[in-house]
PAKENU-229431 format. One record per residue: x, y, z of N, C-alpha, C in turn; residue in three letters. Coordinates in pm, whole numbers, plus 50000, padded with zeros to 5 digits. Example, Ala and Ser with C-alpha at 12.3 -4.5 7.8 and 13.67 -1.06 7.14 Angstrom:
REM residues 2
513194943150780512304955050780513204967050780Ala512854977550708513674989450714512905000350787Ser
//
This chain:
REM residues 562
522504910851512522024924551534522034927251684Unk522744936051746522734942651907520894946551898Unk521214942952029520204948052103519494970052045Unk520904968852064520574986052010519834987151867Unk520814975551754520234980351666518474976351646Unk518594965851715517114961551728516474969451755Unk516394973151879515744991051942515484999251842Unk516515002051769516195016551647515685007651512Unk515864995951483514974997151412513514991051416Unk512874988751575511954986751590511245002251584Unk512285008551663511825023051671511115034651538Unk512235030951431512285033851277510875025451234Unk510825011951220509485008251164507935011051249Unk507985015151357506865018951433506435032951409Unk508015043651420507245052651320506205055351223Unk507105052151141506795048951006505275040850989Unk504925028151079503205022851078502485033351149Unk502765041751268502015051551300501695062251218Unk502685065551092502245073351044501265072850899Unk501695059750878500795051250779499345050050821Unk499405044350946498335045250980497135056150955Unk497875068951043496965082851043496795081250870Unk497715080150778497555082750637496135077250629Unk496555064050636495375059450600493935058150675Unk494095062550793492815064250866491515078050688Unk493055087350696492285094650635492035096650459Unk492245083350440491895078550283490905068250327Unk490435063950432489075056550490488225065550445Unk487865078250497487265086250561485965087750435Unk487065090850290485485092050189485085085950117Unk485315072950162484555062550105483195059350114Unk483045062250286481385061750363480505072550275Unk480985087250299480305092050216480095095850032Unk481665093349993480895090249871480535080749813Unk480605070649856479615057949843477965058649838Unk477635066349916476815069449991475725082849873Unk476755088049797476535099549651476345090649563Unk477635081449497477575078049347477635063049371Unk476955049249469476705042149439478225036349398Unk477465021849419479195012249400479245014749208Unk478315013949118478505018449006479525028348983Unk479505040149084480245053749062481845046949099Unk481645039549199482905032149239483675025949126Unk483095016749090483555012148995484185024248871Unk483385031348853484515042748766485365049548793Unk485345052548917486295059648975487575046848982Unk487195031849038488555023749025489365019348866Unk488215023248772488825018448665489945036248575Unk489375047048644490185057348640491405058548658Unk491365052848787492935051048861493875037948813Unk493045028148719493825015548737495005018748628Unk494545026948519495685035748422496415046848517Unk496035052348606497085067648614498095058148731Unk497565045148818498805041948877499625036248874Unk499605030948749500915025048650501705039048635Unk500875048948554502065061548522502465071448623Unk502005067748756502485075448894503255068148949Unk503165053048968503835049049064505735046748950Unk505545048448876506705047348774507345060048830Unk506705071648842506965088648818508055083849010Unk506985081649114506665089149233507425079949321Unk507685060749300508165054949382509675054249406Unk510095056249300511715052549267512345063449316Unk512215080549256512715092749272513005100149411Unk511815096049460512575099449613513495092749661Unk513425079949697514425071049733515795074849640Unk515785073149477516955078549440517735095249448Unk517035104349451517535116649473518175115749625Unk516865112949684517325115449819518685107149874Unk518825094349816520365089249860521055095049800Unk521145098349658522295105349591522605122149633Unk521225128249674521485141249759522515137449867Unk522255129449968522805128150092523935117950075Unk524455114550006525735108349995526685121049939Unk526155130849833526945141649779527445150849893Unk526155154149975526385159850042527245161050174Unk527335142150182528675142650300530015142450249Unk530245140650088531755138850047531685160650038Unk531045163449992531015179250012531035182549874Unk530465175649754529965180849656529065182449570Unk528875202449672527445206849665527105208949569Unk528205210349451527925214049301527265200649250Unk527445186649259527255179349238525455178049267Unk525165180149391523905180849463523025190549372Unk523455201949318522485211049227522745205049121Unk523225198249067523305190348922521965179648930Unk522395172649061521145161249098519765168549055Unk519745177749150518625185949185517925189849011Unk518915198048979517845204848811517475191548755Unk518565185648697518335173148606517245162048612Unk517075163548778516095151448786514825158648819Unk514585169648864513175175148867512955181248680Unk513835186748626513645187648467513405175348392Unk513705162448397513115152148402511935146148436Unk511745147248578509995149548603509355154548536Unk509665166548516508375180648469508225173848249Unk509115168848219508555160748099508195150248095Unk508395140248230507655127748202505925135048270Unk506035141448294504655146448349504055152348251Unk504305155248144503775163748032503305154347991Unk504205144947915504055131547816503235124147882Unk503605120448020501835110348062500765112048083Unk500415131348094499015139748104498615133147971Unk499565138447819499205138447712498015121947660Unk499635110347751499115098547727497915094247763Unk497715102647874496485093347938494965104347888Unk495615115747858494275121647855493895121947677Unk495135119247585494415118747457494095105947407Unk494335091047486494205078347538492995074547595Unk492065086647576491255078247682490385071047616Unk490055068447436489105059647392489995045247347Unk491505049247387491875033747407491545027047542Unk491535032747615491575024847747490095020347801Unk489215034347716487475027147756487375016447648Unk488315012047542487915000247476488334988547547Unk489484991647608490124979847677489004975447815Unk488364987147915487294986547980486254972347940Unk485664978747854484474971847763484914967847629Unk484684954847557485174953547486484044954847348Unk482894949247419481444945247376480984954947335Unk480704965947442480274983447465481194989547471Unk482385000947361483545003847404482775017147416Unk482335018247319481295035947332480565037147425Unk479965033547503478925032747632480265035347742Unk481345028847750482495026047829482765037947832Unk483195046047696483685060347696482985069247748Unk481755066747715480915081147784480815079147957Unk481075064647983480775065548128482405068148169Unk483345063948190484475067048201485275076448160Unk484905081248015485825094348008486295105148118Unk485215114448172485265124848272485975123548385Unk485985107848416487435103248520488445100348522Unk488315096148403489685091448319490215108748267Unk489485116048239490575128948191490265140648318Unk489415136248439489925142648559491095138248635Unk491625122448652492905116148732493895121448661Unk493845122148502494795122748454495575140148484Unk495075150148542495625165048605496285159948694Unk496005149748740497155145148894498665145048790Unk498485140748700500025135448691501145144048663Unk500425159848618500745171148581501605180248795Unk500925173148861501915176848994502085163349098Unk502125154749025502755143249130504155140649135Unk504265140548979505495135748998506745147849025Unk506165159549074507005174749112506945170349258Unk505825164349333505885160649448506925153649486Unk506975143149430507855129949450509395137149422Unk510175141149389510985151849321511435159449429Unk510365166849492510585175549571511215168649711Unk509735157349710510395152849871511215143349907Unk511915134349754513505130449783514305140849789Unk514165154349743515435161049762515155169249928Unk514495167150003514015170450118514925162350201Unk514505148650180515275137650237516475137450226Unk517115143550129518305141250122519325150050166Unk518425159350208518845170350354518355167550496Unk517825150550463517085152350605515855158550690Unk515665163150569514175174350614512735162250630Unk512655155050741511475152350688510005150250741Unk510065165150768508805172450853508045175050757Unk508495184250638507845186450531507045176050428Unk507935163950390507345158750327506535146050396Unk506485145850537505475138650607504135145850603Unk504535164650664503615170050660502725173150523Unk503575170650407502505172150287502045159050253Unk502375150450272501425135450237499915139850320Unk500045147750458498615149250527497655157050477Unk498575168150470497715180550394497605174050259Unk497865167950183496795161650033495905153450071Unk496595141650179495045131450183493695141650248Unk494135150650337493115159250394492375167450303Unk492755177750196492545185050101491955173249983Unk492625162349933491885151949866490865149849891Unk490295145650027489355135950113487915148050120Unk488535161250131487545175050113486895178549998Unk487595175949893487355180849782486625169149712Unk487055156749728486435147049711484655145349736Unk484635149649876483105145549918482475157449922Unk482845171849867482115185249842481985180949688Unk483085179149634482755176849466481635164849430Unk481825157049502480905145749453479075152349513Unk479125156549615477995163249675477385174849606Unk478425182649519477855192049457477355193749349Unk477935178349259477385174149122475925165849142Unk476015160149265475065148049249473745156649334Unk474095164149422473025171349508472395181149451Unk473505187149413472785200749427472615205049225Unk473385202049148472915199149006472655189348969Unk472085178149053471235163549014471665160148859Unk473285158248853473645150648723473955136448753Unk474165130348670473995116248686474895110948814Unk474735106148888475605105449008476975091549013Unk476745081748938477425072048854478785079848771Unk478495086548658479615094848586479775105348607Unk479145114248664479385129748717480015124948826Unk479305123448935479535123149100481335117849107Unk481305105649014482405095749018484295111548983Unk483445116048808484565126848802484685136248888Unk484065141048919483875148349093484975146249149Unk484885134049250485415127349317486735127449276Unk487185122749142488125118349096489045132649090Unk488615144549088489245154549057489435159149195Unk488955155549277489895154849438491005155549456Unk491305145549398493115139049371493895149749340Unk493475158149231494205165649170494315181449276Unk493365185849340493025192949433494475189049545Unk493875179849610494765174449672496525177549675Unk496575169149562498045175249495498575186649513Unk498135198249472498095211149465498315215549573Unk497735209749702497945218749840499245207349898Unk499385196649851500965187649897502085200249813Unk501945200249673503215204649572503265220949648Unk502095227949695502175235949730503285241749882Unk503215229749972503495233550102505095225750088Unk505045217849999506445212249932507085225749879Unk506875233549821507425241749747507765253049872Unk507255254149944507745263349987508765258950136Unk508435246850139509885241950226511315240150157Unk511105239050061512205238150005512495249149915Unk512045260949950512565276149847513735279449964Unk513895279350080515365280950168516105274550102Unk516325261850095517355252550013517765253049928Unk516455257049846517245262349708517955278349704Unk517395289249770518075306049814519525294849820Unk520245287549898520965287849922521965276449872Unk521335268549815521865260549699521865263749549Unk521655269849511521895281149386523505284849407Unk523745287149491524755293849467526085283349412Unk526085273449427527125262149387526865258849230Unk525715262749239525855261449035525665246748991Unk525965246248924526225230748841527895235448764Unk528125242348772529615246748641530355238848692Unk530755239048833531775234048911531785212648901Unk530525213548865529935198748854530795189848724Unk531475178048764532295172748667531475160648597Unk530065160348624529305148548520528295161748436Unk527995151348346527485156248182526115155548260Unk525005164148208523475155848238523015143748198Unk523335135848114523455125448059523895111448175Unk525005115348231525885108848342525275111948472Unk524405120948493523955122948606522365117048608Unk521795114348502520425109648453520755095848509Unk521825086548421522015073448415522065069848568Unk522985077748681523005076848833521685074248880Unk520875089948820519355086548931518605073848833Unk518435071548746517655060948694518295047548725Unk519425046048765520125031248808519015024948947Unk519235041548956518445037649140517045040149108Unk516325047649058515095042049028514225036048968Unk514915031848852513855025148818513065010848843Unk514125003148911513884990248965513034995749120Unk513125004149144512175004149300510875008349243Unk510815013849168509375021049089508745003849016Unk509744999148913509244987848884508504975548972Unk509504976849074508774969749176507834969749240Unk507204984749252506434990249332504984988949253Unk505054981249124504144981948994503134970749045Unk503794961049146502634952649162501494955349153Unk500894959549231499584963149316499124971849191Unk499714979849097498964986948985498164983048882Unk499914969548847499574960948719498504953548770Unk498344946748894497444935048894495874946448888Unk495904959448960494504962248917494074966348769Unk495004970148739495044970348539494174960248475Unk495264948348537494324936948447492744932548501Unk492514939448646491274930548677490584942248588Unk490764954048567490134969348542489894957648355Unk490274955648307490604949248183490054938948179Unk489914928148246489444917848237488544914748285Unk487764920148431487094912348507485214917848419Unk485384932148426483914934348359483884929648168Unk484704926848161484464919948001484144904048054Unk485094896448114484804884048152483474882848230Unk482564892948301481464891648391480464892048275Unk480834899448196479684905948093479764891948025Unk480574882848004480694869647896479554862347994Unk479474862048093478314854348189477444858448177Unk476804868548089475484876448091474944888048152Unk475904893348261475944908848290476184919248195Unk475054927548247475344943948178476534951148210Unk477014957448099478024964048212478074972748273Unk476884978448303476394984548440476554974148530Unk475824960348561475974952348704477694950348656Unk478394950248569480094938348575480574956748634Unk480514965348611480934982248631481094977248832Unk479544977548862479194976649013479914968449070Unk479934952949013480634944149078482274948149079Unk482544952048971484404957949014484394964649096Unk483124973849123483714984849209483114975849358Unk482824969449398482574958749533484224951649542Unk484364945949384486074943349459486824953949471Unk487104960349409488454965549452488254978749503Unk487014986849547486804997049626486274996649788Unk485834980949768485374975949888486334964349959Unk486584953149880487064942649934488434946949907Unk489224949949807490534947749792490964962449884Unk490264974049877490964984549930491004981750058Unk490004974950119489854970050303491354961150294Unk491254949450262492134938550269493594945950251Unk494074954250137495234957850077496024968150231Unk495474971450344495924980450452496494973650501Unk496914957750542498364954450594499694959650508Unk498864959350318500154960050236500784974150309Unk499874982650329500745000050395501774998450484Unk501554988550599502184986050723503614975850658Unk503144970650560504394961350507505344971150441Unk504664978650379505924988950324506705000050384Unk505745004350558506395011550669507665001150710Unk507594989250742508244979750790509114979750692Unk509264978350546509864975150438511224987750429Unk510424997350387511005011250424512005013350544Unk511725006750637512955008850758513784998250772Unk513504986050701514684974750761515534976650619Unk515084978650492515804978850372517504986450403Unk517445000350478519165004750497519444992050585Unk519074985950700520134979150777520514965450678Unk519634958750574520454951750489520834952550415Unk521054962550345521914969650236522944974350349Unk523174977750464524214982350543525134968850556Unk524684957550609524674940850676525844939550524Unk524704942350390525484933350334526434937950235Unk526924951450253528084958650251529214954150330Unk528774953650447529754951050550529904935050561Unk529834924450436529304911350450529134901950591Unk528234913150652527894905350832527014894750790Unk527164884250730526134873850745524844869150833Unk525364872850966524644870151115523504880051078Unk523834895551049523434909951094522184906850968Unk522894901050859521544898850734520594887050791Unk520634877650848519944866650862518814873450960Unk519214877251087518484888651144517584898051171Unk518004906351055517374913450983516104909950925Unk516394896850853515494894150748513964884550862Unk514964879250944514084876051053512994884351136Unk513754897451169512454904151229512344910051119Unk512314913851000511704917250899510064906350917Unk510534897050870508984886350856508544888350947Unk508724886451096508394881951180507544892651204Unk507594909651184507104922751250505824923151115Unk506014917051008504964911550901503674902550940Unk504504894250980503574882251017502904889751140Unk503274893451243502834900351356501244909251325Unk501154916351220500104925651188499644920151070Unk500234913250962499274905750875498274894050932Unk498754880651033497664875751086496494882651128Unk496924887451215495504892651290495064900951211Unk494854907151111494544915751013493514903750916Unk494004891650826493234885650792492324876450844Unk492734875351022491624871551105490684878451102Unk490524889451113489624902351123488674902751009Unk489204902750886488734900550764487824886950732Unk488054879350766487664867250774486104866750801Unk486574868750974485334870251023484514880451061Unk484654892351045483964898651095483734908850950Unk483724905450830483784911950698482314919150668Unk481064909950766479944914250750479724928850844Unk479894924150985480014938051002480864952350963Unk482164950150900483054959250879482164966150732Unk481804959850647481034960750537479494971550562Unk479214964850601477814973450697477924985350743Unk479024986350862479975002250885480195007650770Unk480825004950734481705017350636480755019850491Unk480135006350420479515008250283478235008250346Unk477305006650431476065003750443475674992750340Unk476194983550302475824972550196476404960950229Unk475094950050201475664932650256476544930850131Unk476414934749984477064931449875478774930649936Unk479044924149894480784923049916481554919950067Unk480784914150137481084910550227481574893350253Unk480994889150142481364871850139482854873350053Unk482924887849937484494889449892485434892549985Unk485104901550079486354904350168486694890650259Unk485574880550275486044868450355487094862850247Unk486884865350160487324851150021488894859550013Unk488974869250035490404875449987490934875950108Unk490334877850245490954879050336492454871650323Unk492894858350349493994856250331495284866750259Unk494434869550109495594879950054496644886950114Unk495814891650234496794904050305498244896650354Unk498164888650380499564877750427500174874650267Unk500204869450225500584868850071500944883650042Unk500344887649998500894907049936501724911150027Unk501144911250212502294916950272503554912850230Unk504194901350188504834888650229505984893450087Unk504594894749977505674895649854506764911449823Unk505394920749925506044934649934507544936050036Unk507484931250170508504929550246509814923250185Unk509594911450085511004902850053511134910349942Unk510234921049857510844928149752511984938649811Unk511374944349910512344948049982513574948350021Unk513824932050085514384928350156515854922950041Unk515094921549902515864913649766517064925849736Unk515844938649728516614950949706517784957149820Unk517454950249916518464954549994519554945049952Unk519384934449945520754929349899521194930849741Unk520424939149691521184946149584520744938949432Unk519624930649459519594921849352517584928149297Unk517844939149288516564952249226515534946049138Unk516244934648985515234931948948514954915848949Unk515124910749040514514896649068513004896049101Unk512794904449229511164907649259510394912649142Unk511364919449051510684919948974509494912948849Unk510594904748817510564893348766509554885648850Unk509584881048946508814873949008507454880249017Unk507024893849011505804898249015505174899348930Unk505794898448779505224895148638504664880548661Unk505434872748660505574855448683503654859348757Unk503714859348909502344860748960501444869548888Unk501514880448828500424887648749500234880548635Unk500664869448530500334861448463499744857948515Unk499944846048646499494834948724498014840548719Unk497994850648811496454857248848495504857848692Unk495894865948616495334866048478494974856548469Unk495554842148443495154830548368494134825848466Unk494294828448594493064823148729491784829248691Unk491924842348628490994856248607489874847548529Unk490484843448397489904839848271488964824848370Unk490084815948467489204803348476488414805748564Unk488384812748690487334809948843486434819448790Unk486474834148690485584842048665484294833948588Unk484284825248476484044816048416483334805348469Unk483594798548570483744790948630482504794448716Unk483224807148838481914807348915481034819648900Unk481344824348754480174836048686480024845948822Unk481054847748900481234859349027482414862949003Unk482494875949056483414882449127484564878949180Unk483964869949238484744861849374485834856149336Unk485394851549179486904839149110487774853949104Unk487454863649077488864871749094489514872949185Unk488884874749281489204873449430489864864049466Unk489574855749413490504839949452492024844749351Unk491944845649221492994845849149493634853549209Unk493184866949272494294878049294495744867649424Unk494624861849506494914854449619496164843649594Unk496044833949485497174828149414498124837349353Unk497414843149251498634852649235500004860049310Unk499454863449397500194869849539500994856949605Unk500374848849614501154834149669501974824349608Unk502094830849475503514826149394504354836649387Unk503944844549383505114858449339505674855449487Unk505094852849651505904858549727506614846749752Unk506124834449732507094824749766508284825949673Unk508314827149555509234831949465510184840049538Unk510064851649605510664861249673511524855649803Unk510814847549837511394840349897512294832649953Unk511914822049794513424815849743514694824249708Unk514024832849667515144840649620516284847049756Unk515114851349818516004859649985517034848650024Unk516494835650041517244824050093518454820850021Unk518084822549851519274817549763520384832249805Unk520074848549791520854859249744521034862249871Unk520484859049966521204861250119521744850850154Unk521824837050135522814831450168522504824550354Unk520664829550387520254831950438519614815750510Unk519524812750648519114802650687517604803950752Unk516364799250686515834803250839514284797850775Unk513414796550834512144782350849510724792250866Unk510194800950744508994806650730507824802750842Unk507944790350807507004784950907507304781551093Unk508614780351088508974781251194508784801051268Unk508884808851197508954819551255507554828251244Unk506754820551149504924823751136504044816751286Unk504624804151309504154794951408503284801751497Unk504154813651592503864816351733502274827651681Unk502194835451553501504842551504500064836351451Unk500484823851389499494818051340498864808851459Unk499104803851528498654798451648497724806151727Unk498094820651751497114828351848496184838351708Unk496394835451590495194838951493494474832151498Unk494244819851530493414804651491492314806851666Unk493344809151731492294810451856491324825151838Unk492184835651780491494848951749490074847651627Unk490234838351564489604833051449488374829851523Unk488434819151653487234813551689486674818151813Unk487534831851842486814837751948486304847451942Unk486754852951777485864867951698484204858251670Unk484264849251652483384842551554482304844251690Unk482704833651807481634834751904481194852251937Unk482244857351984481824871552063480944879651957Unk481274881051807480494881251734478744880451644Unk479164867151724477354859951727476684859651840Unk477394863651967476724867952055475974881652039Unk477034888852022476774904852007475744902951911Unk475734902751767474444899151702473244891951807Unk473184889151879471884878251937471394887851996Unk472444897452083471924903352169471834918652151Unk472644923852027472394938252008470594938251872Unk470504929751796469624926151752468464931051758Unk467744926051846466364928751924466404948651948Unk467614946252008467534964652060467744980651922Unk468384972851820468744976151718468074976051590Unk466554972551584466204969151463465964982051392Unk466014994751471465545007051333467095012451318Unk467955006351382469005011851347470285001251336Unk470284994651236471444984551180472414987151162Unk472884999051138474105001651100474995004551205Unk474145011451306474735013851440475174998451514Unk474104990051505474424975651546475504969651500Unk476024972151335477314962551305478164975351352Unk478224985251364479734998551435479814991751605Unk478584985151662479044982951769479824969451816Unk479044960851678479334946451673481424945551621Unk481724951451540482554953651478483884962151621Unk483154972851651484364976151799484874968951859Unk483534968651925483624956152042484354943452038Unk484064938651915484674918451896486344928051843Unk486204937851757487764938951705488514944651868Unk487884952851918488784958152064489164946052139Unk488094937252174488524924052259489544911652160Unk489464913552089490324906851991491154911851965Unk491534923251979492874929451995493504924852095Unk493174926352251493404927352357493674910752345Unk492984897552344493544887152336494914878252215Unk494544886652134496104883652061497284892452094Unk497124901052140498604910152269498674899652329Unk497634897052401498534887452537498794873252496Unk498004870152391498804854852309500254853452282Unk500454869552213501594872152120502904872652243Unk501944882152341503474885552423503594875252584Unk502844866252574502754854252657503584843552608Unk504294846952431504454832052365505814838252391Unk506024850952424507854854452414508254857052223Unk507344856452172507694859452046508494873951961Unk507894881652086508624897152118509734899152201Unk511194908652139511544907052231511214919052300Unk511764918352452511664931952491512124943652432Unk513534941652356513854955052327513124963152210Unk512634955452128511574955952014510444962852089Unk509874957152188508814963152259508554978152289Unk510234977952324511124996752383510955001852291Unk510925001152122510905004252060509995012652004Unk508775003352011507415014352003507115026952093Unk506525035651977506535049852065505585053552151Unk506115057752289504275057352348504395047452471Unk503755036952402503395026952455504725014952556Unk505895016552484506865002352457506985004452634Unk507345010852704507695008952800506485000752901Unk505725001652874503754993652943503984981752869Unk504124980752731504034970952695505444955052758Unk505984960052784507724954452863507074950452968Unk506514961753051506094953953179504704944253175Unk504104946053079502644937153080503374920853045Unk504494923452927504834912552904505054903852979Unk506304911953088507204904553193505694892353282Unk504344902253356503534895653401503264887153358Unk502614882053179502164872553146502724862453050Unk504354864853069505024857052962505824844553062Unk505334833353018505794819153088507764819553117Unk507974819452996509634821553036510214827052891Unk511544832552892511464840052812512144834552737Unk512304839052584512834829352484513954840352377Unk515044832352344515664839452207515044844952061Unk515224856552075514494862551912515034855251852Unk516174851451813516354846751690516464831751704Unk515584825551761515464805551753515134806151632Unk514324810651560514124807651422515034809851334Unk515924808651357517344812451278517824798951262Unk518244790351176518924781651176520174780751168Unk521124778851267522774783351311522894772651201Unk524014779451180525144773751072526424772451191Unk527664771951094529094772651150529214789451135Unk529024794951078529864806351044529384817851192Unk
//
């Protein structure tokens, strides 16, 4: 890989985490306060709402952009536009009935899925879950028009619009969210657990509405002026043009099922298995919603940054291995991990240790703070399995990851049934999810090495990352327990303020010492550095000061002959 291409696609994946980022700064945002309305109980219903609608969204929403939008923009450079309005009807008329059929499924479904909930109490399950379960389910009635809309955006290149509507929903979501939950639980004092929770849940759908909305009207020019090519002129059947976009999506959607299926089954298994230990399922309700609204949603924010990263290196090896550049794929796949490993360490350092204060900030509750230590690791694993799904698909081989992510969602299940059992907590899920993730990605793995043809030493290229986490590990821990010793005393009517300061402070200085670990070890190169927006040019020269001597990006490459 030149230097150049390195540049653009450091440039391309930095985007892309900056804008993930802002995303997700603002899907943080109403957790504090509606936590704060409907109690981790309410949590818990609200996660077991979603653990059904994101199996039937991420099927709808992951695959379709990516496929329209390449098949838009490949039509569109051979110059057939008739072809492009064929794309266009067929696959949004397609949407608009799988969106019918999965409203139907999920909303006349919903006393199967509160049985699957509770197995013990399926009727108690229904009355507490219904109202969320048939508020998520209006999302599905304009998501998948979203997804629809903003591959065919992309595939003109447009993509102001559909950046700008991912904001305007999490913003409009995040509003409607913490007025709805505030207005059931405050101000008509209904139960704040199952009201507050559907509230909340009907955010989503709010949300939607102002994305499909500002979507729709970026793309009414395109269409004034793509109308006019028709489909007549078009030499495939709808039939032949279906089979095109579903080649290409359905294996990226399938893939993208991880993270759904595995909350499915904990949504399924973990409060029936808690309740076998002697919990109500009011406390097994609470405790799901501590994992996976507290611990797994904290931990799961490297997976975002893995799929910004994922998202931009996937064309250069599907480009590499078109053009069978062997070198250009090995490369690739190298700063692929390597820009992984970079933000997953220090991410489950963070988690690790400082889970009590981050917990304290955001939930005001010690509950679930010994889970986010116990899962911490995850985030390296999930990043790990999301990047090489990626990386599989770029070399063209769609359903291997697949395969391999079933393989680990067994794995986890069967962990579910023993550590839940075992240590009558939470926590054994927490652990299972943790294995789980760490077979599927080594799996992925093997595979990159076998279908790329690919040379190169995981551990050799984790080394320089994991080395300055281990020092970050034991220097969060001290600065940490200082800050506690000494904000303490000054802080006792106000605790919460004490862990927001404890939590800055050790994460800001712990930032600041794994930069200069990272870019002291030469593990960066410079042009990667150039890359980032903003910053890359400060960051080049800080390096040059504190980097011993400088080293080849790609040593972790193991040369062959070729």
């Amino acid at each position: 890989m030149s230097r150049t291409d390195s540049s653009n696609l450091a440039r391309g994946a930095s985007l892309y985490v900056i804008c993930v980022a802002i995303a997700k700064v603002l899907g943080l945002v109403w957790i504090i306060p509606v936590t704060a309305l409907i109690g981790q109980g309410g949590l818990g219903i609200y996660s077991n709402a979603y653990a059904v609608y994101n199996i039937l969204q991420q099927l709808a929403t992951s695959g379709f952009p990516l496929a329209m939008g390449k098949l838009v923009s490949e039509r569109r450079a051979t110059g057939d536009r008739a072809v492009v309005e064929h794309i266009y009807r067929v696959t949004m008329r397609s949407l608009m009935v799988f969106s019918v059929i999965a409203f139907l499924l999920m909303w006349f479904g919903t006393p199967v899925f509160a049985h699957f909930i509770s197995w013990k109490n399926w009727q108690q399950a229904l009355a507490q879950n219904g109202p969320s379960i048939h508020a998520v389910a209006l999302m599905l009635l304009v998501i998948p028009a979203m997804s629809g809309l903003r591959g065919y955006l992309q595939g003109f290149q447009r993509l102001d619009a559909p950046a700008y509507s991912q904001t305007i929903e999490q913003l409009f979501r995040v509003v409607a969210m913490v007025f709805g939950a505030y207005l059931i639980v405050e101000t008509f004092h209904r139960d704040k657990a199952i009201q507050g929770a559907a509230a909340a849940t009907f955010g989503g759908f709010v949300g939607g509405l102002a994305g499909l909305l500002l979507l729709v009207i970026a793309v009414r020019p395109l269409r004034q002026q793509e109308r006019a090519y028709g489909i007549e002129k078009s030499p495939y059947r709808d039939s032949q043009v279906l089979r095109m976009v579903y080649r290409l999506a359905i294996p990226v959607s399938l893939g993208g099922l991880v993270v759904p299926i595995a909350n499915l089954v904990d949504s399924w298994t973990v409060t029936n298995l808690l309740q076998s230990t002697g919990q109500t399922l009011s406390q097994a309700t609470a405790n799901y919603g501590i994992l996976t609204r507290q611990a797994m949603y904290l931990v799961q924010l490297p997976m975002a940054f893995a799929y910004a990263i994922g998202v931009a290196v996937l064309p250069a090896v599907s480009a590499a291995k078109a053009k069978d550049d062997q070198q250009r794929i090995q490369e690739s796949i190298v700063f692929t991990l390597r820009s992984m490993f970079l933000i997953s360490f220090p991410t489950a350092a963070l988690f690790l240790v400082l889970s009590r204060p981050i917990n304290e900030t955001i939930f005001h509750a010690t509950a679930g703070s010994a889970i986010i230590s116990t899962v911490s690791f995850m985030s390296i694993f999930s990043s790990l399995e999301l990047i090489s799904t990626y990386i599989l698909q770029g070399l063209g081989k769609m359903y291997r990851p697949v395969r391999n992510m079933f393989i680990g969602v067994a794995i986890k299940t069967v962990f579910n049934f023993v550590l839940i059992l075992a240590t009558h907590s939470v926590i054994g899920a927490a652990i299972a999810t943790t294995i789980g993730y760490l077979c599927s990605s080594m799996l992925n793995i093997m595979a990159v090495r076998k279908y790329g043809q690919a040379f190169f030493s995981v551990r050799r290229i984790m080394k320089p990352f994991l080395r300055a986490s281990i020092v970050l590990v034991v220097f969060l821990f001290f600065i940490n327990w200082a800050l506690h010793v000494g904000l303490a005393p000054i802080f006792v009517h106000a605790q919460r303020l004490m862990y927001l300061l404890q939590f800055v402070i050790s994460s800001g200085l712990g930032a600041l010492l794994y930069l200069f670990l990272i870019l002291r070890s030469g593990s960066i190169h410079d042009d990667e550095l150039r890359g980032i927006p903003g910053v890359g040019r400060f960051l080049v020269k800080f390096a040059h000061r504190v980097r011993r001597k400088r080293r080849p990006v790609v040593s972790h490459i193991k040369r062959t002959g070729n």
